[in-house]
N, C-alpha and C positions, 0 to 999 in steps of 0.2 A: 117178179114172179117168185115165190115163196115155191121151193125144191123142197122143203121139207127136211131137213139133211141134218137142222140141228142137232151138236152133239153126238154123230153117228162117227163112226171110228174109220177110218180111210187110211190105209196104207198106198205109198205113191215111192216104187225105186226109180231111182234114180230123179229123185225129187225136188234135189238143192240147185239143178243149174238148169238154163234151155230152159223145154216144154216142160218137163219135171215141177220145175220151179215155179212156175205159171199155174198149173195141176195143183199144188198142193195152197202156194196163196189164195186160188178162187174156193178150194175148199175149205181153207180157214174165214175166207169170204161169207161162207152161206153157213158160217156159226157150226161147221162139223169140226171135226177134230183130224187133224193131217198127219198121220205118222210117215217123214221120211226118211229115203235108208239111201246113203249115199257110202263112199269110200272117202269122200273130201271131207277132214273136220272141220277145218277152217271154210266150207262153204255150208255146211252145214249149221256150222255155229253160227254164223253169220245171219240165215235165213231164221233160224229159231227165235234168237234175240229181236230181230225185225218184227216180228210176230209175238212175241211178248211184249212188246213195246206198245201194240196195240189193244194189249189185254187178249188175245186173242190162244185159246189156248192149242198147244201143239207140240211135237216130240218129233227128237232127233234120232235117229241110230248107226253109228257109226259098223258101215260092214262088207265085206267083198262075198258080191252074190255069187261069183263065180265059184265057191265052194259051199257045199250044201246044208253043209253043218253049218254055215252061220245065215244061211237061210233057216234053218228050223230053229237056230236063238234066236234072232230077229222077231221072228212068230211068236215064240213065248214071252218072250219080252211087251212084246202087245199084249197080248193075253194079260198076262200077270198086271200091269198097269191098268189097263181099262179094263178086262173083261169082258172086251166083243171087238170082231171085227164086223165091220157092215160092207164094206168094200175094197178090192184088191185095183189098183190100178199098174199094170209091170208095164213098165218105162224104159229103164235102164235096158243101156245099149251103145252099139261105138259103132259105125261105118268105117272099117279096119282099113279097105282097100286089099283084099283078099282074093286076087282073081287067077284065072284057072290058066296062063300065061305069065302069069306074074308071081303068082302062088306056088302051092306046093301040096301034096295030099296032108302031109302034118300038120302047114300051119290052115289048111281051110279047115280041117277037124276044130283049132281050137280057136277059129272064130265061130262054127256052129256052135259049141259050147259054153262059147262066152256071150253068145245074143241070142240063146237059146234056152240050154237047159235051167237058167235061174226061172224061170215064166212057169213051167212045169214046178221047178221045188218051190216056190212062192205058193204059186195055186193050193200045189199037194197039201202041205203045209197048212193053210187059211183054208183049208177045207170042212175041219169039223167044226169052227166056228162062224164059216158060214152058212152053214146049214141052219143053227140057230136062227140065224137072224136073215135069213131067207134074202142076203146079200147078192151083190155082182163083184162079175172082174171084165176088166177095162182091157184088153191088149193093145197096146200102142205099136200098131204097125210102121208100114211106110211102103211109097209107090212102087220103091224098087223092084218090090216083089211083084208086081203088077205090070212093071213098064220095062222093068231091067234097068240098068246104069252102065254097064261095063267094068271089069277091073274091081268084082266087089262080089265073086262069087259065094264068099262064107256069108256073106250079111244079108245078100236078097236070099240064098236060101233059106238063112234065119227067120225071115220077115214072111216067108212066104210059108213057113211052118207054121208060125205063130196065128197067121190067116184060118192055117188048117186046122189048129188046135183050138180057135175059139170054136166053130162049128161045131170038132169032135165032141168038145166041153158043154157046149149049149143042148146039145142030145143027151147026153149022159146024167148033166144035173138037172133039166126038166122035172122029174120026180122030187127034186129040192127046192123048185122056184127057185134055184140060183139062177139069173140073168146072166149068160156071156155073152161079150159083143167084141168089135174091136174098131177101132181109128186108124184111119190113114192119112199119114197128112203125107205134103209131098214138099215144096218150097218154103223152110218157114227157118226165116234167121236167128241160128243159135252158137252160141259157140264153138262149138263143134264146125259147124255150120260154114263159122267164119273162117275157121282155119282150114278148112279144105277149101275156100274160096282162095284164101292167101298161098295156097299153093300153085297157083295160076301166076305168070309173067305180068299179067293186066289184071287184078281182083275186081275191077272197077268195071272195066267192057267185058269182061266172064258173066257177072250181077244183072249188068245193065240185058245182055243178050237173053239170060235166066229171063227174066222177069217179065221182058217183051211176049213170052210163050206160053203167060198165065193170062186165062181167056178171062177170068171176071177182074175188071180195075187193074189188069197190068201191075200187080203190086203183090208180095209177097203174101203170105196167113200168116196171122198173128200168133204167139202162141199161145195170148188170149185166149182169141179163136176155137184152137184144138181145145182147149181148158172148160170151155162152154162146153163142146161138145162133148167131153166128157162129165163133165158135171150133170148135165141133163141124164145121159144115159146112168148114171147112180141111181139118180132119185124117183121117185113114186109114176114122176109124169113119164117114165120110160118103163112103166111096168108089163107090158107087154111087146117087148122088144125083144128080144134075144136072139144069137147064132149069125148078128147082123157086123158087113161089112162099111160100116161109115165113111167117107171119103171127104174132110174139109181141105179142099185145095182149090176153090177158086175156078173149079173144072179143068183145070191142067192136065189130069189122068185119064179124063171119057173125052172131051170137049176136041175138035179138031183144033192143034197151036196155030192153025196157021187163017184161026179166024180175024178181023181187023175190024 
């Protein structure tokens, strides 16, 4: 299926590793152009050259979104280079393990702020250039905000703002044809991922118990997967989508676990 996408300018944070990194290949996939903004240069570099190698054109930006100023260079820097964005896709994020027994009022503040306010300056930001080109943005959520986890009080609240702020956003730029939507994935193996799996005595029967309690194919999502579903909601054949909560998890989030 032809998305249409050719050539359309795509920013993707936290876009060099995990779902990120999956996000930005299917988008230099469907011949758009992937601008990603990581902190890592060396993964960064790495994914860029990958994607040159292919002829496939695309841009790296080295930046910590956690400061706002280089969210709003990050943006001009697009700009300046291409001259349009057509798509915001905000990724970047960390499951800190910030919880409200374990935590502290300081440090749950600066995990809101660290999986939170970049999504707001990113948007803010890519706002007058999407109005232009009558663009989306993508927020990459996650279940926790839906199902809870424990022990991770700053990030499901993060998760569950960012739920709030695609709606807020979908009402507001209606008058723009900007499209907001967002993704939830829920089980899906990434580095990140892995290392909070290795934080377990047993990584192996932690994985193995996971995986038993996802109702379609007992098998993790791809981050493929999430990368489809984002890709779809970009382009043309999702133009009547907005303010939508997307869930690719294999029914893990609605589905009863304890179907067989």
């Amino acid at each position: 299926m032809d998305l249409k996408l050719k050539n359309k300018v795509i920013i993707v944070t936290g876009g060099t590793k995990g779902i990120g990194e999956a996000i930005s290949r299917e988008v230099a996939n469907e011949g758009a152009v992937p601008v990603f903004i990581g902190r890592n240069k060396e993964n960064g570099a790495l994914l860029l050259n990958d994607l040159k190698k292919q002829h496939k054109e695309a841009h790296y930006i080295q930046a910590n979104l956690n400061d706002t100023k280089s969210c709003k260079k990050a943006v001009k820097e697009v700009i300046k280079k291409y001259g349009r964005i057509d798509g915001l896709v905000n990724n970047a994020g960390k499951n800190d393990s910030i919880g409200l027994e374990s935590g502290s009022p300081e440090t749950f503040s600066k995990s809101i702020s660290n999986n939170l306010n970049h999504y707001y300056d990113m948007a803010h930001f890519c706002l007058d250039a999407l109005k232009k080109t009558k663009g989306s943005i993508i927020n990459i959520s996650s279940k926790t905000a839906i199902t809870g986890q424990g022990g991770t009080s700053g990030y499901a609240a993060a998760k569950g703002a960012q739920l709030a702020l695609t709606r807020e956003w979908a009402v507001e730029l209606l008058k723009y044809e900007i499209r907001v939507n967002a993704v939830i994935p829920a089980e899906v193996m990434t580095p990140l991922y892995e290392n909070w799996l290795n934080s377990f005595s047993n990584p192996k029967e932690k994985l193995n118990a996971i995986v038993e309690k996802i109702p379609l194919g007992k098998r993790m999502t791809t981050k493929e997967e999430i990368a489809s579903m984002v890709l779809f909601l970009l382009s043309e054949k999702a133009n009547h989508i907005t303010g939508q909560h997307l869930f690719v998890d294999g029914g893990y989030t609605h589905l009863d676990r304890g179907l067989s």
